[in-house]
TILUMLO-649197 format. One record per residue (C-alpha): residue number from 1; x negated, y, z. Coordinates in nm, 4 decimals, decimal comma, m for minus. Last residue first. Layout:
ATOM:i:u:v:w
ATOM:NUM:X:Y:Z
...
//
This chain:
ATOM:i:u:v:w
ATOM:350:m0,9953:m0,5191:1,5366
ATOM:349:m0,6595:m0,3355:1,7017
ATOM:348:m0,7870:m0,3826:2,0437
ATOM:347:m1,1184:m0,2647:1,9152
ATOM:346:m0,9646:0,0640:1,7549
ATOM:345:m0,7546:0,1126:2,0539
ATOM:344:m1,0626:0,1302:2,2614
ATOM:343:m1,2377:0,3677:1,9943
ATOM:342:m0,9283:0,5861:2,0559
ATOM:341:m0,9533:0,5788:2,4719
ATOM:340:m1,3259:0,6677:2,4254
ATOM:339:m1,2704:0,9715:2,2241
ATOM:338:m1,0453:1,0755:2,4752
ATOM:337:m1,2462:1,0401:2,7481
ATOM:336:m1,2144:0,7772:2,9979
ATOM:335:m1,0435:0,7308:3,3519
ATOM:334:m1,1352:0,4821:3,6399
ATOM:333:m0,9947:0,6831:3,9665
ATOM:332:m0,7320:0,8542:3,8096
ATOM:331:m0,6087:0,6667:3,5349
ATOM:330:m0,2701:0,8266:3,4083
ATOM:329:m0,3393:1,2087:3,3560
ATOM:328:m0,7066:1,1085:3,3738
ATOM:327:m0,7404:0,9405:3,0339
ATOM:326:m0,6600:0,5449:2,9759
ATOM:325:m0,9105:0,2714:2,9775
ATOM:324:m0,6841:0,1256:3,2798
ATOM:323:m0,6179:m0,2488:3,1598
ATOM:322:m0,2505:m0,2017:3,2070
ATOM:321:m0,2184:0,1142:3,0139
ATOM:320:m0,5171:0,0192:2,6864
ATOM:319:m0,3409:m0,2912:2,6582
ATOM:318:0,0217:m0,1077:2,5924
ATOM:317:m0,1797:0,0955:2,3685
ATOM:316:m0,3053:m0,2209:2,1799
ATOM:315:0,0393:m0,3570:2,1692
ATOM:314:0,2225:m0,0414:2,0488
ATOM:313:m0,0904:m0,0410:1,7327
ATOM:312:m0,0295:m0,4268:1,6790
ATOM:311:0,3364:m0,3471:1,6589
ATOM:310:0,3179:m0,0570:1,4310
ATOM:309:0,1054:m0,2820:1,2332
ATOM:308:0,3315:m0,6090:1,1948
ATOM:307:0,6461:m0,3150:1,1137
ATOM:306:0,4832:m0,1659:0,8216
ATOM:305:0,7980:m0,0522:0,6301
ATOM:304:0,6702:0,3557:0,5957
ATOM:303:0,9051:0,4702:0,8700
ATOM:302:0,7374:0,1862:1,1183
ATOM:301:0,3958:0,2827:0,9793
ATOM:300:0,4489:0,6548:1,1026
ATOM:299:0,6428:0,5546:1,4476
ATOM:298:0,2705:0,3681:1,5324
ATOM:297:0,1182:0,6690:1,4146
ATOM:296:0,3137:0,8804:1,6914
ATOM:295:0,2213:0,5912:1,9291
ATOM:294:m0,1680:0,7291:1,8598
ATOM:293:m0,0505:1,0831:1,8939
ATOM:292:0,1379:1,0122:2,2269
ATOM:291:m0,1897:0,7884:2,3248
ATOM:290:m0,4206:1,0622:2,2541
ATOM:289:m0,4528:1,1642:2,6664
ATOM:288:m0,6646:1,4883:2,6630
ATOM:287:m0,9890:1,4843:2,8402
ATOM:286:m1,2617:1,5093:2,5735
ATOM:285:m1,3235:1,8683:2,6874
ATOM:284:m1,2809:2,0439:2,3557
ATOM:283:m0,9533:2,1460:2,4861
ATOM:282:m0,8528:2,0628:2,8148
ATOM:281:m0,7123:2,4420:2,8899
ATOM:280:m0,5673:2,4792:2,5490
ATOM:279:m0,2778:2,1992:2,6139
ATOM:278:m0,1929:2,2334:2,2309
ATOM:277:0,1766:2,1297:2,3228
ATOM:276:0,2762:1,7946:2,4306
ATOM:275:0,5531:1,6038:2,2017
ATOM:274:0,3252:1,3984:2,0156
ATOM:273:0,3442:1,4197:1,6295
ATOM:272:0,5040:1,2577:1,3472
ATOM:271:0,6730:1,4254:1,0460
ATOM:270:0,8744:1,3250:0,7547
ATOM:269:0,9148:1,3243:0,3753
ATOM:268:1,2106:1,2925:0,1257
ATOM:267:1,6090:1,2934:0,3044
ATOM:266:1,3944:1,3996:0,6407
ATOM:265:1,2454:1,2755:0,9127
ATOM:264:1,1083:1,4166:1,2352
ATOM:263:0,9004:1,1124:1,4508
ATOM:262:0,8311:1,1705:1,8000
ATOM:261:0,5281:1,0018:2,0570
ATOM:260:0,5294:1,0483:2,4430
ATOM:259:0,2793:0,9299:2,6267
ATOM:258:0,0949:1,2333:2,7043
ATOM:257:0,3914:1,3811:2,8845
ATOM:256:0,3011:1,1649:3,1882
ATOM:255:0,4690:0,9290:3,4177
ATOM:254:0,7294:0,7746:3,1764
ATOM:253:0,9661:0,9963:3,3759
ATOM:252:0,8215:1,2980:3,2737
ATOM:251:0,9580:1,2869:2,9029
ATOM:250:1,3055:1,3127:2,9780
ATOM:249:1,2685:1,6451:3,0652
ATOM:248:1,0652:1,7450:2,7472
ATOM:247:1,3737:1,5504:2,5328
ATOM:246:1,6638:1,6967:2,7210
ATOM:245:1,5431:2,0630:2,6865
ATOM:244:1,4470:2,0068:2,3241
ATOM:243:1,7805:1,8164:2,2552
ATOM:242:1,9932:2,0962:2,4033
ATOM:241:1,8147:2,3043:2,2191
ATOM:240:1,8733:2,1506:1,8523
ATOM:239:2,1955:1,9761:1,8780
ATOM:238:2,2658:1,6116:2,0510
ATOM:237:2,2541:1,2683:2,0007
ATOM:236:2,1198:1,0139:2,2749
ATOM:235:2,0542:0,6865:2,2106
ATOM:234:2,0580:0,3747:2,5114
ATOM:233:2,1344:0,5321:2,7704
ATOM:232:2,2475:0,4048:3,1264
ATOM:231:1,9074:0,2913:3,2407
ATOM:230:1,8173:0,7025:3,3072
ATOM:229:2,0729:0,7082:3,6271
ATOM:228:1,9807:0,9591:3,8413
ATOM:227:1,6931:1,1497:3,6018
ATOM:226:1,8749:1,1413:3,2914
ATOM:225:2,2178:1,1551:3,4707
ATOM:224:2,1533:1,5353:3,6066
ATOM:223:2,0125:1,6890:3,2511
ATOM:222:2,3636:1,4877:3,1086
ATOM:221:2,5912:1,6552:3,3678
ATOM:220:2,4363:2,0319:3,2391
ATOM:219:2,4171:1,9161:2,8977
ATOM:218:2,7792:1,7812:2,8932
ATOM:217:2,8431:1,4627:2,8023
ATOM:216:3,0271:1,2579:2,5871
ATOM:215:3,0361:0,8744:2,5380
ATOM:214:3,0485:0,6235:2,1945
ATOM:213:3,0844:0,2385:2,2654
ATOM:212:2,9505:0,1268:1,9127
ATOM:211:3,1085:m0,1760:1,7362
ATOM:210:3,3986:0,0883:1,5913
ATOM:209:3,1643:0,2682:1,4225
ATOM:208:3,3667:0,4082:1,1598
ATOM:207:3,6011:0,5348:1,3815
ATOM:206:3,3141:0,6859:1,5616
ATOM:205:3,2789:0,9375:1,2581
ATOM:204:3,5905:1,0888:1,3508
ATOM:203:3,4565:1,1325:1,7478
ATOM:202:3,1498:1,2504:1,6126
ATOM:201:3,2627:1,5480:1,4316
ATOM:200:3,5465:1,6413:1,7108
ATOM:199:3,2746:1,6605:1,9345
ATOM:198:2,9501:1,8422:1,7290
ATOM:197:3,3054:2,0873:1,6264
ATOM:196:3,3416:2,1533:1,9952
ATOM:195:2,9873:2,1932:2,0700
ATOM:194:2,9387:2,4502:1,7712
ATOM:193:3,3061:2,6414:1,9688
ATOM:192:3,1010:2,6556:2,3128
ATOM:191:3,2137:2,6993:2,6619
ATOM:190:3,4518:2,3430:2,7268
ATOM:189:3,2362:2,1271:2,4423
ATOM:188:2,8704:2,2161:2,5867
ATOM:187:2,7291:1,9007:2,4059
ATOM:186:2,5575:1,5564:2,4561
ATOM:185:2,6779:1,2968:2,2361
ATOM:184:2,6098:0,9719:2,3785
ATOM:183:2,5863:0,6564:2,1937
ATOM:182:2,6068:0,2735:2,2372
ATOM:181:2,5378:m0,0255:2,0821
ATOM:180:2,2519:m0,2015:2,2396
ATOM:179:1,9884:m0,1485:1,9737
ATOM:178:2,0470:m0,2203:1,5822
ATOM:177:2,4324:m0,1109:1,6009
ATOM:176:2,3023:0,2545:1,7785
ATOM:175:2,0010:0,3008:1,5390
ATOM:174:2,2975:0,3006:1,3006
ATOM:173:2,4656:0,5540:1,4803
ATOM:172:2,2098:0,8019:1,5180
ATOM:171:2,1290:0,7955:1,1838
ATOM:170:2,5047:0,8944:1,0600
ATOM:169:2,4707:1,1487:1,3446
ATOM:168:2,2376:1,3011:1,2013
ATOM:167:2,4122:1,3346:0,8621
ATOM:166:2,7531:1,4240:0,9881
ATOM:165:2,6699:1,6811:1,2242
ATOM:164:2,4781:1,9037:0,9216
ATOM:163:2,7972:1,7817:0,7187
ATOM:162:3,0340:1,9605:0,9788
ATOM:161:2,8213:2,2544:0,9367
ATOM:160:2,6607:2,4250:1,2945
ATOM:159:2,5433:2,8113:1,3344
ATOM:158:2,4199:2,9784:1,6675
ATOM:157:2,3357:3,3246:1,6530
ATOM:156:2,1017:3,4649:1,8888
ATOM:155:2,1888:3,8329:2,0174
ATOM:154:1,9666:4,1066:2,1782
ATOM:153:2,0397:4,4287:2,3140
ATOM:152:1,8506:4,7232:2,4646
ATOM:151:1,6881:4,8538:2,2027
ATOM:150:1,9845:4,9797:2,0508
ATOM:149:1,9714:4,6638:1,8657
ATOM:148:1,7265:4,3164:1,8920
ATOM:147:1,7810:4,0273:1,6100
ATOM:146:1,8713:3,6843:1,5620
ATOM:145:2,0281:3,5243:1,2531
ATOM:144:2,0442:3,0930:1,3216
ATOM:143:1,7560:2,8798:1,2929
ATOM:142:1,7101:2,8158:1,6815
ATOM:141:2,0333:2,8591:1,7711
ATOM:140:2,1561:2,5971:1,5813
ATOM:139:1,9950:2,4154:1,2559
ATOM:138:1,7266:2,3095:1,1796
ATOM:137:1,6102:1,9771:1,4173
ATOM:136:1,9198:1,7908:1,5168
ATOM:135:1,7755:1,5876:1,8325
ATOM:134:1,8428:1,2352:1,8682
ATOM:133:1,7307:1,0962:2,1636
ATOM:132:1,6194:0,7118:2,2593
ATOM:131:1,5562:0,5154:2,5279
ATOM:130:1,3765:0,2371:2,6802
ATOM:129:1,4103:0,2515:3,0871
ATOM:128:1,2683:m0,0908:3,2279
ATOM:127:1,1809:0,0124:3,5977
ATOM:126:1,2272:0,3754:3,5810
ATOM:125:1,5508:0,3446:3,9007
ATOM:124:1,3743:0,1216:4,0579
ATOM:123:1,0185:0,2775:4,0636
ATOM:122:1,1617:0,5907:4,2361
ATOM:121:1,1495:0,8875:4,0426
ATOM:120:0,8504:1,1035:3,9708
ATOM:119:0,6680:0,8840:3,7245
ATOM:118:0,3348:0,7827:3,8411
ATOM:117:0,3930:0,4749:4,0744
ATOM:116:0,5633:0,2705:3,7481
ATOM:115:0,2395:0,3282:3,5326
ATOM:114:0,1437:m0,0011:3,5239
ATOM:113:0,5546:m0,1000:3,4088
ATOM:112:0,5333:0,1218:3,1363
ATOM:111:0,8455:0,3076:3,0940
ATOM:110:1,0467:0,4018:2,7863
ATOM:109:1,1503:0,7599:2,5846
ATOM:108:1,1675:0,7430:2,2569
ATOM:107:1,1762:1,0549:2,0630
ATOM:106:1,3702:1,0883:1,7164
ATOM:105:1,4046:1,4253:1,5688
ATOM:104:1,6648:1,4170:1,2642
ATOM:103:1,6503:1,7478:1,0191
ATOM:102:1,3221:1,7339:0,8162
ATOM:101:1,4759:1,9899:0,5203
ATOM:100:1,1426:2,0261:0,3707
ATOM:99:1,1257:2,3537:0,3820
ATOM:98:1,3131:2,4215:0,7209
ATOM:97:1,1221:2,1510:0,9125
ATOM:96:0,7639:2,3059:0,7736
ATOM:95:0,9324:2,6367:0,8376
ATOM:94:0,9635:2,5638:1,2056
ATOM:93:0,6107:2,4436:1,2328
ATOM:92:0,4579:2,7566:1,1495
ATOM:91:0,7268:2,9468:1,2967
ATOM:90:0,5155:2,8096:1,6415
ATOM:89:0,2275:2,9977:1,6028
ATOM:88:0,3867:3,3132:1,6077
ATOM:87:0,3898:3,6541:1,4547
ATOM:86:0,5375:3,9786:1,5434
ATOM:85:0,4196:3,9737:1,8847
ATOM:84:0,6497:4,1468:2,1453
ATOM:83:0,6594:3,7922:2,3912
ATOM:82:0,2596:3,8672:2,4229
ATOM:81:0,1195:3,5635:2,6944
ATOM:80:0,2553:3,3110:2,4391
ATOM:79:0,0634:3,4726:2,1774
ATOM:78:m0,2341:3,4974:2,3580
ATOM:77:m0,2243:3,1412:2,5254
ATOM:76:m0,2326:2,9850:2,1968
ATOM:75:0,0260:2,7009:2,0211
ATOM:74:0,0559:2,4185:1,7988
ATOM:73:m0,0536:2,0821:1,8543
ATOM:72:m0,1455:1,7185:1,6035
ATOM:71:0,0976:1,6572:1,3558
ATOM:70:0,0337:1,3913:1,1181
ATOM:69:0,2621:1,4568:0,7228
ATOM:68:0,4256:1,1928:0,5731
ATOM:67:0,4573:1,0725:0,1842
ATOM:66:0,2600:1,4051:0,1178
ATOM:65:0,2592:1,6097:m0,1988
ATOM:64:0,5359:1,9017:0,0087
ATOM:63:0,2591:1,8765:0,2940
ATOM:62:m0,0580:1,9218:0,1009
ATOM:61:0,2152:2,2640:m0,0985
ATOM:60:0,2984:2,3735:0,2687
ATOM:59:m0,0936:2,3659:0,3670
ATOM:58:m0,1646:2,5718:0,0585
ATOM:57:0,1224:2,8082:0,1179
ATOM:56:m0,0650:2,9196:0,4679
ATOM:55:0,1783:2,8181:0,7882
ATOM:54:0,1700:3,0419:1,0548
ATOM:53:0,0207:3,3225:0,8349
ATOM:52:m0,2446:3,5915:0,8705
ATOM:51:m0,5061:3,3695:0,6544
ATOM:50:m0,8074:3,2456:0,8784
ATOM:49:m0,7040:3,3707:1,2451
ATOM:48:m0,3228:3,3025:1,1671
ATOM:47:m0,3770:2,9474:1,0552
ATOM:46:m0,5880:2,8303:1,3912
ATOM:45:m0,2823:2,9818:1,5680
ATOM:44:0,0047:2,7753:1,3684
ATOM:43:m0,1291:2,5506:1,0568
ATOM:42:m0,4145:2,4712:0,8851
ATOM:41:m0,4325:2,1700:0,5923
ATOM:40:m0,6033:1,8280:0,5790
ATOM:39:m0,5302:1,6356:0,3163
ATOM:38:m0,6119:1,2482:0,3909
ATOM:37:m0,5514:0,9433:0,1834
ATOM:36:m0,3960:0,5907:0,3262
ATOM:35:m0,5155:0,2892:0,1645
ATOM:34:m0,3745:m0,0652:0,3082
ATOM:33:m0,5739:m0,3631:0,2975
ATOM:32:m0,4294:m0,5185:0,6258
ATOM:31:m0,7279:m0,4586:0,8500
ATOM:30:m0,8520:m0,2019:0,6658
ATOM:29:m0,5729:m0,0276:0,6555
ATOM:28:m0,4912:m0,0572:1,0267
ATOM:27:m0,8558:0,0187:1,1328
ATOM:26:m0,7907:0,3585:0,9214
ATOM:25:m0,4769:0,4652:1,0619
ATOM:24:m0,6348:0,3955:1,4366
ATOM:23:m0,9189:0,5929:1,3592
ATOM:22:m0,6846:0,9231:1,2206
ATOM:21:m0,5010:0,8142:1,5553
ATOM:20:m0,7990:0,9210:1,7379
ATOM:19:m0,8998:1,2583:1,5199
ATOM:18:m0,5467:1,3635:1,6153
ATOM:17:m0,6021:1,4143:1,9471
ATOM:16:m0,9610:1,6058:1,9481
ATOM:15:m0,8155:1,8246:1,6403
ATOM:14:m0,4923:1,9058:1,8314
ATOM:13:m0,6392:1,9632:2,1747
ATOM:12:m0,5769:2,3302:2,1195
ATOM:11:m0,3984:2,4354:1,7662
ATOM:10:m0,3407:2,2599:1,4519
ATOM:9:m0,4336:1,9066:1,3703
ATOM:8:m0,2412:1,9244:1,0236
ATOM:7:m0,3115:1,5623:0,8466
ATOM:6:m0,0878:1,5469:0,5505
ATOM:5:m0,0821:1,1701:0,5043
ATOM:4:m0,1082:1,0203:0,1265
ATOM:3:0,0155:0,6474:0,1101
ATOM:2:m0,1204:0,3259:m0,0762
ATOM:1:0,0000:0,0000:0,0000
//
């Protein structure tokens, strides 16, 4: 198989990361013959320095020629620290998912059972969560007109299409039938009129779905019940902020935010990357945890048909927990460096 990968390492520990799962794609192609070629393009902060923009039309034109594109960070201290800055890392990234219409966000969240003691429930209630949300990625509040007036105003307009519903939550079912059959819509339905159409959307398209058991939620009950009773979901579905606040909390209970991998997809191309952010203070340290970039691969092979090597890549992670050659987020009295976590991955994988 041959596939061409946009590699975009971006911002902070993005390069570090992302050099670590560019080993693991190439022990997987040589292993099973596979030839996967690497553009490399700029994106977010590191972008901004070299061209003025987020996202410089040469990197959008590697990405638009890609069959998937490798994410690493985006983000810099002196643009967060600046909320009157005109330009932003992070509108790189959004018009990558705008362009090439890369609507469905997929992040699993699951437990490890070595790394029980670090999540910040009790080990009971993580014991054997496995997960998934689906976040709608462009459209809502995020995407919507926004704008400042008089000065002293400010508005955010939040937009939602009955199709835009439809086609994510067409996804969301289907991973649904293939798990343990049943979905949760997580809206705002009794404040908001987009919740109320996400609700009567889903509720038609249920009908259709008649093996799934189909529940609603709102965000505020639905932030509570991921951390009470996280063993009673199987795949979330929700809009685009609700499913960035749901997804980052979710994320802690696997015991570190380093573990956690996402895949964006589209109708023609997709995106994987690990759900940190560019972590600036541990870059160039060799301390950041790659595994969320590494399992990000593993999500990469799975959307290219390569199920045997997403496997082997999950199983040599899962090695890499219980046998502690992990970073120091999750290994504190044995860790390793980063570099040193991806060459043990590689030999797992070899």
């Amino acid at each position: 198989m041959i596939k061409k990968i946009a590699i975009l390492s971006g911002d902070g520990v993005g390069d570090e990361i992302t050099t670590q799962s560019l080993k693991v794609l190439n022990a997987i192609g040589k292993k099973f013959h596979h030839d996967f070629l690497y553009q490399e393009g700029l994106i977010g902060a590191i972008a901004i320095d070299n061209s003025g923009k987020p996202l410089p039309d040469d990197t959008l034109s590697i990405c638009i020629d890609s069959d998937a594109i490798l994410f690493g960070a985006i983000g810099d201290p002196k643009y967060d620290q600046d909320p009157c800055s005109k330009i932003r890392p992070e509108k790189g990234l959004l018009n990558i998912r705008r362009v090439l219409n890369i609507f469905c966000n997929i992040r699993p969240i699951m437990t490890y059972d070595a790394l029980l003691k670090r999540s910040p429930l009790n080990t009971e209630r993580v014991k054997g969560i496995d997960f998934l949300v689906y976040r709608e990625l462009i459209g809502g509040i995020y995407f919507g007109d926004k704008g400042i007036y008089e000065d002293k105003k400010a508005y955010d307009y939040c937009f939602y299409s009955i199709e835009e519903i439809q086609r994510i939550g067409h996804i969301a079912f289907k991973a649904a039938i293939a798990r343990h059959k049943k979905l949760t819509l997580v809206d705002k339905a009794n404040v908001l009129e987009t919740s109320r159409l996400w609700r009567e959307t889903i509720q038609t398209m249920a009908k259709d779905y008649s093996n799934v058991e189909v529940d609603f939620l709102f965000i505020d009950n639905a932030a509570m019940q991921i951390l009470l009773h996280p063993k009673n979901f199987d795949v979330i579905l929700t809009d685009n902020m609700f499913g960035d606040i749901l997804s980052d909390e979710a994320s802690v209970i696997s015991g570190s935010i380093g573990l956690s991998p996402s895949a964006s997809i589209g109708d023609k191309n997709a995106l994987f990357e690990p759900i940190h952010g560019s972590y600036y203070q541990a870059a160039r340290k060799n301390i950041a945890n790659p595994l969320a970039s590494i399992l990000s691969v593993a999500m990469m092979l799975d959307y290219f048909k390569l199920e045997k090597e997403a496997q082997l890549v999950r199983k040599a992670v899962y090695n890499s927990i219980n046998y502690r050659k992990s970073s120091f987020d999750i290994s504190y009295f044995y860790p390793i460096g980063t570099e040193e976590v991806g060459d043990f991955i590689v030999q797992e994988l070899s």
